[in-house]
N, C-alpha and C positions, 0 to 999 in steps of 0.2 A: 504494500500500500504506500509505504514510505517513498521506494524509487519510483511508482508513476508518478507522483510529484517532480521527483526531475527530470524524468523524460517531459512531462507535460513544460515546462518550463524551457526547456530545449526546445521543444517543438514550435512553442508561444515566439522563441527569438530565432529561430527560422521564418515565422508565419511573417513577424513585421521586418523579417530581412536587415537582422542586426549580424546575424548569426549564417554564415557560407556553407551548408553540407559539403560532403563528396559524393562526385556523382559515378557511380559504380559501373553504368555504361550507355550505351548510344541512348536508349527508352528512356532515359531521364530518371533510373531509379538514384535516389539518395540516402545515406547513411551518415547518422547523425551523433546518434550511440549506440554502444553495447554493453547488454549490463547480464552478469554472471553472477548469479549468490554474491559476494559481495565485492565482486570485482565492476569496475567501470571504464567504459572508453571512449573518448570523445573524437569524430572524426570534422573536420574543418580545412576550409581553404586556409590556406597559409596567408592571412591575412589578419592584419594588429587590429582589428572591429569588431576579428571571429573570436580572435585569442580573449579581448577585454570583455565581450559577451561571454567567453566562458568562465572568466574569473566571475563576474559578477553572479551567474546564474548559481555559482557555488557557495555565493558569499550569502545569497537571500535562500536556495535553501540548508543553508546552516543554520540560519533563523528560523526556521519552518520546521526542520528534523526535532 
């Protein structure tokens, strides 16, 4: 229950295009995260907008968790 909180949150700074996926191939699928028991993985364009949305997204929920 805890991590669809930060997927949803990821998803949210994707939706207002703060936040770059990767795009996995030509159909336009994107990969944003990956979350394993309690492993986590953030995938993003190499860009300081994607990096600063994911610190943020980490910093609000830590405040939520």
């Amino acid at each position: 229950m805890v991590m669809e909180g930060l997927t949803g949150l990821v998803r949210e700074t994707s939706r207002i295009e703060v936040f770059e996926a990767v795009r996995v191939d030509s159909n336009g699928i994107e990969v944003k995260i990956l979350q394993y028991a309690d492993d986590t993985l953030f995938f993003c364009q190499p860009k300081h907008q994607s990096i600063k949305a994911i610190k943020a997204v980490l910093h609000t929920f830590e405040f939520l968790a």
